[in-house]
C-alpha positions in Angstrom: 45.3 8.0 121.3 48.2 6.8 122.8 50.2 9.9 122.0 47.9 12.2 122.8 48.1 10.5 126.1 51.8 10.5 126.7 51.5 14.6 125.6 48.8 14.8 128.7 50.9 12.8 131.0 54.3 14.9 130.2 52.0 18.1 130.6 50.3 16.9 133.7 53.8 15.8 135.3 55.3 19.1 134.3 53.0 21.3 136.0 53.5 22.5 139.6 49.9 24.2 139.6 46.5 23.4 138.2 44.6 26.8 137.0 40.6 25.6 137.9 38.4 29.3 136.8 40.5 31.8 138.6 42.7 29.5 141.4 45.4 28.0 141.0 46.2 25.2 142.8 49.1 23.0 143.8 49.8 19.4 142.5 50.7 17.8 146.0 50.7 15.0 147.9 49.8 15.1 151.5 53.3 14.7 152.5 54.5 17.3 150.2 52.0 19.6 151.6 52.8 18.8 155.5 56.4 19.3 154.5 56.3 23.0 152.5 53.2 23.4 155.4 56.1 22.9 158.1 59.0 24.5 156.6 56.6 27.9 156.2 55.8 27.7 160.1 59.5 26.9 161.1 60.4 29.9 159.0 57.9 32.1 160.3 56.9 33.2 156.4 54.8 35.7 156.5 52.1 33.1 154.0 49.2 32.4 153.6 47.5 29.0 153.1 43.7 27.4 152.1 41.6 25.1 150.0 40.5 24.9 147.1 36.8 23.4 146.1 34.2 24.0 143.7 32.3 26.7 146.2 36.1 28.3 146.1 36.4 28.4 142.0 32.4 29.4 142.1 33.5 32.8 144.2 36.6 33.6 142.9 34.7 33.9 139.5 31.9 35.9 141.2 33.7 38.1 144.2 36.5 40.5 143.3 37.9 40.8 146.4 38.3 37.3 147.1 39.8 36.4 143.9 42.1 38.7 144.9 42.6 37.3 148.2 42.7 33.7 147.0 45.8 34.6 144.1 47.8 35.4 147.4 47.3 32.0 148.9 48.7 28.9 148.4 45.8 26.6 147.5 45.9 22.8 148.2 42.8 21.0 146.4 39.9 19.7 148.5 37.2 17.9 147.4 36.0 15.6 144.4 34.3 18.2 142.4 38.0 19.4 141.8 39.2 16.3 141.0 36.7 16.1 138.2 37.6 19.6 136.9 41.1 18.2 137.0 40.3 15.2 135.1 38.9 17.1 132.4 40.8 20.1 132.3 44.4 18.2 132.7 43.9 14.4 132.4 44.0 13.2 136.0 42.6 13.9 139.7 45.0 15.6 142.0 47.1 13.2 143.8 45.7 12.9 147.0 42.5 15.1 149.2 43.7 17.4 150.6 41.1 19.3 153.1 41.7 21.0 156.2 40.1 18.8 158.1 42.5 16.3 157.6 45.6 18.0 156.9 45.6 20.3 160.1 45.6 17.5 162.7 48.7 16.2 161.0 50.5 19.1 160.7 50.4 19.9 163.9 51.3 16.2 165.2 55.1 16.8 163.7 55.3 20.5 165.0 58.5 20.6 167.0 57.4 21.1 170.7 56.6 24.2 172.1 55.3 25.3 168.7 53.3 28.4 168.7 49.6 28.5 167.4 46.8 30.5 167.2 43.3 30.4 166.7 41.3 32.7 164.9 37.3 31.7 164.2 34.1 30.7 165.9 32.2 32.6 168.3 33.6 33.7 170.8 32.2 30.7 173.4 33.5 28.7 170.4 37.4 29.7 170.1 37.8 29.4 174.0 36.5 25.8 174.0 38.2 25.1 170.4 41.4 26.5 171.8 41.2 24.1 175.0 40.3 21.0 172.1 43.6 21.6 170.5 45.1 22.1 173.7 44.3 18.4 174.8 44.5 17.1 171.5 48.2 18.2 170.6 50.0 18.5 173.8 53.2 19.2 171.7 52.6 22.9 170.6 51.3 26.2 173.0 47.8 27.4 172.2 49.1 31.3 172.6 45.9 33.0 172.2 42.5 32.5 170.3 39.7 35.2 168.8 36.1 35.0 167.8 35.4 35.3 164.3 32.9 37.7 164.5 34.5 40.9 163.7 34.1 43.3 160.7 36.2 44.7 158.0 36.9 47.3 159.7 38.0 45.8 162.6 40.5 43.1 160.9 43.6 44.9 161.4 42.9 45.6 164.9 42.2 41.7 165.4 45.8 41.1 163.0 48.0 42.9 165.4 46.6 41.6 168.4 47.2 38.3 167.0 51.1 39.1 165.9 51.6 40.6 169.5 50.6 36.8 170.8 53.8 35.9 168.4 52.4 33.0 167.6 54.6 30.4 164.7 51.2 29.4 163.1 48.2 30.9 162.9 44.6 28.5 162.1 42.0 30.9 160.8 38.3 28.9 160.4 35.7 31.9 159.6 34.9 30.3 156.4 34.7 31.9 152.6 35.3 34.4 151.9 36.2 36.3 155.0 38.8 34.4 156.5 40.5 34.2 152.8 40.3 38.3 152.9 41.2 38.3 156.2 44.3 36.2 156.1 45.7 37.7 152.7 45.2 41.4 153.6 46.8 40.9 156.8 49.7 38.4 155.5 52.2 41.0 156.4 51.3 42.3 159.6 50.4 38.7 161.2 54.0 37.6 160.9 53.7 34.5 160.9 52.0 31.4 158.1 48.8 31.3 158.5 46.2 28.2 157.1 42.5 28.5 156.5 41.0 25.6 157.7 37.0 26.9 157.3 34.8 24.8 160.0 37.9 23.0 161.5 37.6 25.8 165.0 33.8 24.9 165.0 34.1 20.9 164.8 36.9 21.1 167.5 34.7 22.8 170.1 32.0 20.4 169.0 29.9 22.7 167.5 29.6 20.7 164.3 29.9 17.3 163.7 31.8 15.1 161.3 30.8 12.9 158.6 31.0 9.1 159.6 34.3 7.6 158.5 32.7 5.5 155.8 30.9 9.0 154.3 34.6 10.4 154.2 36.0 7.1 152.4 33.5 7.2 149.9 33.8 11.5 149.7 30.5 12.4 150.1 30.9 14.2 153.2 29.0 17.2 151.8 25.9 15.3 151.9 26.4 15.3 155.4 26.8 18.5 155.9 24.1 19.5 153.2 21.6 17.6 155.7 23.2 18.9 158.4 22.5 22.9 157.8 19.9 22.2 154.3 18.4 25.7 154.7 22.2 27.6 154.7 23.6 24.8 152.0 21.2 24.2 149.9 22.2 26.7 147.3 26.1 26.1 147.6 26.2 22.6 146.7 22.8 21.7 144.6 22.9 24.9 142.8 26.5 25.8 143.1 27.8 22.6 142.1 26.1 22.7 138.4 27.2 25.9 138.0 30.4 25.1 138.9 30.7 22.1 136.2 28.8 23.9 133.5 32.2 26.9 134.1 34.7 24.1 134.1 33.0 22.7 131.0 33.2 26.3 129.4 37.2 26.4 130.7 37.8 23.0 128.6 35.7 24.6 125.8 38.2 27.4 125.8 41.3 25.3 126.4 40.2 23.1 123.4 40.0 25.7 121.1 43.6 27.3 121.9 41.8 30.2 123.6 43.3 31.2 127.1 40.0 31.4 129.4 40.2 32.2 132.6 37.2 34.5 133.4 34.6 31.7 133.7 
């Protein structure tokens, strides 16, 4: 046993990126991830970067176009359904949560001053008041320019190039899966800039949606608080989804067990 251990520990510690269905996602530590987070905006990469939980491994495995989408991005993990895939498929949880939620405040607390950012998500009564949150919230970087989420397929590469003519450093996009994942991938290039998907991040910043009490988060069932939040819309994602997305991480260790390479689960 205790080989087989020191095998999983050496393969764990060795591994840069956790493969969970069709994402792969990055072994980090929130200050790892604030660092590589910064470096890409101080660069200006042209990058994009999102989060990883069991809804994301669930539509990855069922929507082609976001799987595509999602094997552009940098995923961080978010969420303890990952953690358990993580326990079983490699031995131990990820280091630290890391969700948007979170993570985005912070980063953009050590921005240098003057920073650049732009918002991209929400209706359009939504961004203006999200936009004027962050602008109070974060005195140190320049809210450049926000847009209303509300836009079709066809009209994303329109929206892209009115954001890169804002020249913004960092761009938030909160429009949720799968578009802002699509969105933000097809559009790497012409954006110019890092941008991070930070899902309902734009709407709880304008006050549209609430956050879990502090002791919900701590114990990391905020999902239950948005699951009786909006029961009707997320019902199905996290009752439903979640089995479905253990029974496919089950079926991944199956495969992994058995020296097959499964990824199509």
């Amino acid at each position: 046993m205790e080989v087989l251990m020191s095998r999983s520990r050496l393969r764990i510690e060795a591994s840069e990126k956790r493969r969970l269905g069709h994402v792969e996602v990055e072994v980090e530590t929130q200050r790892g991830a604030l660092s590589r987070l910064r470096t890409a905006v101080e660069a200006r990469s042209c990058s994009t970067w999102g989060f990883c939980n069991a809804h994301t491994v669930n539509m990855a495995a069922e929507d082609v176009r976001f799987r595509a989408a999602v094997g552009e991005i940098t995923m961080f993990n978010d969420g303890v359904g990952v953690d358990i895939a993580s326990r079983l498929l490699f031995g131990a949880a990820f280091p630290e949560n890391l969700n948007g939620t979170d993570l985005t405040p912070a980063l953009l607390e050590m921005l240098p001053e003057g920073t650049k950012v732009y918002l991209v998500g929400g209706s359009p009564d939504t961004a203006v008041r999200a936009a004027e949150a962050f602008s109070a919230m974060h005195p140190n970087v320049r809210l450049v320019g926000c847009h209303h989420g509300y836009f079709s397929d066809h009209q994303g590469s329109l929206v892209a190039n009115q954001v890169a003519a804002a020249d913004p450093d960092l761009i938030l996009v909160g429009m949720g899966h799968p578009k802002q994942e699509i969105w933000a991938a097809s559009n790497m290039r012409a954006l110019k800039a890092p941008s991070l998907c930070v899902g309902a991040l734009i709407d709880r910043a304008a006050g549209a949606i609430p956050r879990a009490p502090l002791w919900m988060r701590q114990l990391r069932v905020e999902w239950l608080f948005r699951l009786l939040l909006e029961p009707r819309r997320l019902a199905k994602r996290y009752l439903w989804g979640n089995g479905v997305f253990l029974i496919r991480v089950w079926r991944q260790h199956r495969a992994s067990s058995s020296g097959k390479l499964q990824t199509h689960v």
